[in-house]
C-alpha positions in Angstrom: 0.0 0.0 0.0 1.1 3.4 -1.0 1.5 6.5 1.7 -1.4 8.4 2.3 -0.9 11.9 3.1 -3.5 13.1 6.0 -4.0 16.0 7.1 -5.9 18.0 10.1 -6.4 21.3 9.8 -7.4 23.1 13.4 -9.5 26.4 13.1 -11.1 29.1 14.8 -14.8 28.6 14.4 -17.7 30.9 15.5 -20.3 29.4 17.8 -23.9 30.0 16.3 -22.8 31.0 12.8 -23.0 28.1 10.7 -22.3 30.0 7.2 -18.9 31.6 8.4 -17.9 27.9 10.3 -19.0 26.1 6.4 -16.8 28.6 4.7 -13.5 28.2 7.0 -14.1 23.8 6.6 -14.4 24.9 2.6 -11.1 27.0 2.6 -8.9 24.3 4.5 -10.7 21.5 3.2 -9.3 22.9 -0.5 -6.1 24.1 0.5 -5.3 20.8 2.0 -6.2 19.2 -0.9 -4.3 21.7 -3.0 -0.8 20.5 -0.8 -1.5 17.1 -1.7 -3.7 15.8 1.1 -5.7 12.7 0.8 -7.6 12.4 4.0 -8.5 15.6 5.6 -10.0 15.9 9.3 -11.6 19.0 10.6 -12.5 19.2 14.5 -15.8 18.7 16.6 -19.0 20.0 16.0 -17.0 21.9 12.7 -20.5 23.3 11.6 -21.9 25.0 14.8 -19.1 26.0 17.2 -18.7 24.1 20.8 -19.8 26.6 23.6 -23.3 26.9 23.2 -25.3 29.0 25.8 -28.3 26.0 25.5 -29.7 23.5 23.7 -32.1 25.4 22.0 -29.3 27.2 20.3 -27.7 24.4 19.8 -30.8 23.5 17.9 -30.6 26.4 15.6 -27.0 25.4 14.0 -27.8 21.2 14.0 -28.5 19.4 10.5 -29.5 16.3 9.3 -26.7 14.3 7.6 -28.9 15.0 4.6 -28.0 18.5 5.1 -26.1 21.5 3.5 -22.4 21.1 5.6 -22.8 17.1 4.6 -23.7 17.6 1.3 -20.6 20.3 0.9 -18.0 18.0 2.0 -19.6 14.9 -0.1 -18.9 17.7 -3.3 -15.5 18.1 -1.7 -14.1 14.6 -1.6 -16.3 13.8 -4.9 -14.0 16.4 -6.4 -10.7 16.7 -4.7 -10.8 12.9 -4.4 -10.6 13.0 -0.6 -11.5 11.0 2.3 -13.1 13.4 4.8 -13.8 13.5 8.6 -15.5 16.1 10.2 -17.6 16.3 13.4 -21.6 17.8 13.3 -23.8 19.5 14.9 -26.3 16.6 13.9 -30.3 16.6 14.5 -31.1 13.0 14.2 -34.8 13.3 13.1 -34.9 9.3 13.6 -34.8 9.5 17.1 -35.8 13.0 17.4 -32.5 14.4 19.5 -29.5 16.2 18.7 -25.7 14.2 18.5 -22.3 15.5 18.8 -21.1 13.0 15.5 -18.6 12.8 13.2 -19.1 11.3 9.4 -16.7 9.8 7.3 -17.1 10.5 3.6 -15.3 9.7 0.6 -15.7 9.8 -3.5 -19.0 7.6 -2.9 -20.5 9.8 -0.8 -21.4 9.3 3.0 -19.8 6.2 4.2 -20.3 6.4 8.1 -22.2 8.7 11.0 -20.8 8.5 14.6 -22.5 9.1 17.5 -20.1 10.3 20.2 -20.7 7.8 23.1 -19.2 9.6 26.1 -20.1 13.1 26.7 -18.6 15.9 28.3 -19.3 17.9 31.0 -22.6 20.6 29.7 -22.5 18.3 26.5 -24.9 16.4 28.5 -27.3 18.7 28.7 -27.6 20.0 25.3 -26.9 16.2 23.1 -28.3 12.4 23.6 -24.9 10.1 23.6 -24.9 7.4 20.6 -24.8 3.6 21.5 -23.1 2.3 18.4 -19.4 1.4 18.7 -16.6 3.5 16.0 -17.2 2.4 12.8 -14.6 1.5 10.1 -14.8 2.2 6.5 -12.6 0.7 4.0 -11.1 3.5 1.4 -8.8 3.1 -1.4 -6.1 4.4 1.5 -6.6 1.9 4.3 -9.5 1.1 7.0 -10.2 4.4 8.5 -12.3 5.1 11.6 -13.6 8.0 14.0 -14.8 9.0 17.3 -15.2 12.0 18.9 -12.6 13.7 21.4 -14.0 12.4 25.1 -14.5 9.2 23.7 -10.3 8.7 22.9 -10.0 8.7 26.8 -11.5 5.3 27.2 -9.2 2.6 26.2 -11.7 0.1 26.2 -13.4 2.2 23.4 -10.1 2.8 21.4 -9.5 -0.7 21.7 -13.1 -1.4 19.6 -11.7 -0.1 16.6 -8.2 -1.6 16.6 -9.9 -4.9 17.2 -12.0 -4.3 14.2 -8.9 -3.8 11.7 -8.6 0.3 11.6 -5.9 1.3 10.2 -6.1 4.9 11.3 -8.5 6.5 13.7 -9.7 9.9 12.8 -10.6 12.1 16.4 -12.1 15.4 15.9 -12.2 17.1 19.3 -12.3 20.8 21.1 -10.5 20.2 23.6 -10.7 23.0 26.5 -7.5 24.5 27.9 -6.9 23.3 31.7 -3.6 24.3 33.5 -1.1 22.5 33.4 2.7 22.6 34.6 5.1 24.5 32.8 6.9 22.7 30.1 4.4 19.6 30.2 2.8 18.4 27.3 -0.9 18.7 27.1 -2.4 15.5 29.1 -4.8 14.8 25.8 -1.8 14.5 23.3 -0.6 12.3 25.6 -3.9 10.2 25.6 -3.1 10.1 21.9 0.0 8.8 21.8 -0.6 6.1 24.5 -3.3 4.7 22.4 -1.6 4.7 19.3 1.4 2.9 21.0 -0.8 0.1 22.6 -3.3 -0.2 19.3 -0.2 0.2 17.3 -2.2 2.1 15.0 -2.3 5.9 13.5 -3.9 8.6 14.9 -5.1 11.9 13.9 -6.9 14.3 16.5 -7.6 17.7 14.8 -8.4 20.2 18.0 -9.3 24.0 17.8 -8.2 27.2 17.8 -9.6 30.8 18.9 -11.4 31.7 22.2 -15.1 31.1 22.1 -17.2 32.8 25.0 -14.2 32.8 27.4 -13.4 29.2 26.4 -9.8 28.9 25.3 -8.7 25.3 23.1 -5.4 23.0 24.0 -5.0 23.6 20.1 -3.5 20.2 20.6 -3.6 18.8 16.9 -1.2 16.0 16.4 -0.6 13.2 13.7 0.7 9.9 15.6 2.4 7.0 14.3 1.5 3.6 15.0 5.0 3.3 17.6 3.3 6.3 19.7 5.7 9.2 18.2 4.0 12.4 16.6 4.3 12.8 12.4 3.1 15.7 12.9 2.6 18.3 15.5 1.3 18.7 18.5 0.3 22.4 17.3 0.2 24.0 20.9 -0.3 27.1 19.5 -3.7 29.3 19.6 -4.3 29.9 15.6 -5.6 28.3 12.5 -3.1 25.7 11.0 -3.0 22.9 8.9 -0.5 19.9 9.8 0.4 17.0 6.8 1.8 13.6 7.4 2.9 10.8 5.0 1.4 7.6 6.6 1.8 4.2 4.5 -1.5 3.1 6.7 -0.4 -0.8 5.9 2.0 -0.6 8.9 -0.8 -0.6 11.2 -1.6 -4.3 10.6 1.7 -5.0 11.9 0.9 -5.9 15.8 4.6 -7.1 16.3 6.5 -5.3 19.1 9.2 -7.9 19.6 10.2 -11.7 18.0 8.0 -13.2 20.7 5.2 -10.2 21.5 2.2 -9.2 19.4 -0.1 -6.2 20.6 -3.3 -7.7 20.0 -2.6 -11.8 20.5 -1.0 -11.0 23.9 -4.0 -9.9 25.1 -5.5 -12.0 28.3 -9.2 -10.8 27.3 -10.5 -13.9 30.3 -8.6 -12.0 32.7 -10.0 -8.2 31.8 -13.7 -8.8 32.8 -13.9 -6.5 35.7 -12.8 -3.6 33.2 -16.6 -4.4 31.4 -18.8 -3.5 34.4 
């Protein structure tokens, strides 16, 4: 298998304005593309904004997967030949409630909608949580799955979508600033790399940038190797960028981490039921 080149590109979206959030996907989404991108992922709830004051306004920005943002990055990978990930504001008219999701699309459209299982902090008063475990999509690139930021700090969770053959896992998250001591790397890159080391697979977690209602972002993007080590990033920086790794995707499926030590046959899964309940 060839190298894929992926790409996140972090931004600073406007909560509540949907057009101005669509146009800022639009721009990276193309100039990615234009640098030779092949998978592009944009962050959480990339149509709406993150710090909403309720869920009524909430409300006001959330679309259908049928909708205009969908329907504009289907045109986008249909034309630049791109596997996209993004994360929605979604109103899931099946069960009537709004979802913090991400899709994955590619040249044939829509291929998969996530619902992000573990929810943060006011997110649980504004979204339902989904039920469905990450799915993974084969592309021409490799097996490719999603989730949504929170969700990466479960292992168990991770672990679903190594199990199931991802080659990649695609994270679009906003993740809030915290303090932290001087020097340290963010705590979330960090969750990032752990999981890529003990999934040996890669990662890409595409955060935000800007201050939105007082809420400042870790601006964390980072591109992570199946061995744990960052291709790309993390940004750590408060602005719009877009970071680009060559991944040959292939080297996921390689579990090996010594001459007698696999990362997935070593497992003892008759020993780990206490980590279920």
């Amino acid at each position: 298998m060839t190298q894929a080149v992926v790409a996140c590109c972090q931004l600073a979206l406007r909560v509540g304005d949907v057009q101005f959030n669509r146009a800022a996907c639009r721009g990276a989404i193309a100039a990615a593309a234009d640098q030779g991108a092949d998978i592009v992922v944009v962050p959480e709830l990339a149509n709406s904004g993150y710090v909403f004051t309720d869920a009524d306004e909430a409300l006001r920005c959330a679309e259908t997967v049928a909708g205009e943002t969908v329907a504009e990055w289907t045109a986008l990978a249909r034309d630049r030949d791109l596997v996209l990930v993004g994360g929605l504001c979604e109103l899931d008219t099946e069960a009537d409630v709004l979802r913090n999701s991400a899709v994955i699309i590619d040249g044939d459209g829509l291929r998969a909608v996530y619902r992000k299982a573990h929810l943060w902090d006011r997110e649980q008063l504004v979204f339902d949580p989904g039920h469905e475990p990450p799915p993974v999509v084969d592309t021409r690139h490799g097996r490719v799955a999603t989730m949504v930021c929170y969700d990466v700090e479960f292992p168990e969770w991770v672990r679903l979508p190594a199990l199931a053959g991802a080659d990649l896992l695609c994270v679009p998250t906003n993740w809030p600033r915290e303090p932290r001591p001087a020097g340290e790397r963010p705590a979330e890159v960090t969750r990032v790399q752990a999981n890529a080391s003990v999934n040996r697979m890669f990662i890409a977690a595409c955060d935000r940038a800007g201050d939105e209602r007082g809420v400042q972002w870790v601006s964390g993007t980072v591109i992570v190797g199946p061995d744990g080590f960052p291709l790309a990033g993390p940004v750590c920086e408060d602005r719009s960028v877009t970071l680009m790794a060559r991944c040959r995707l292939s080297d996921a499926r390689q579990k090996r981490t010594s001459a007698r030590n696999d990362a997935i046959d070593d497992r003892r899964p008759d020993l780990y039921d206490p980590v279920s309940r």
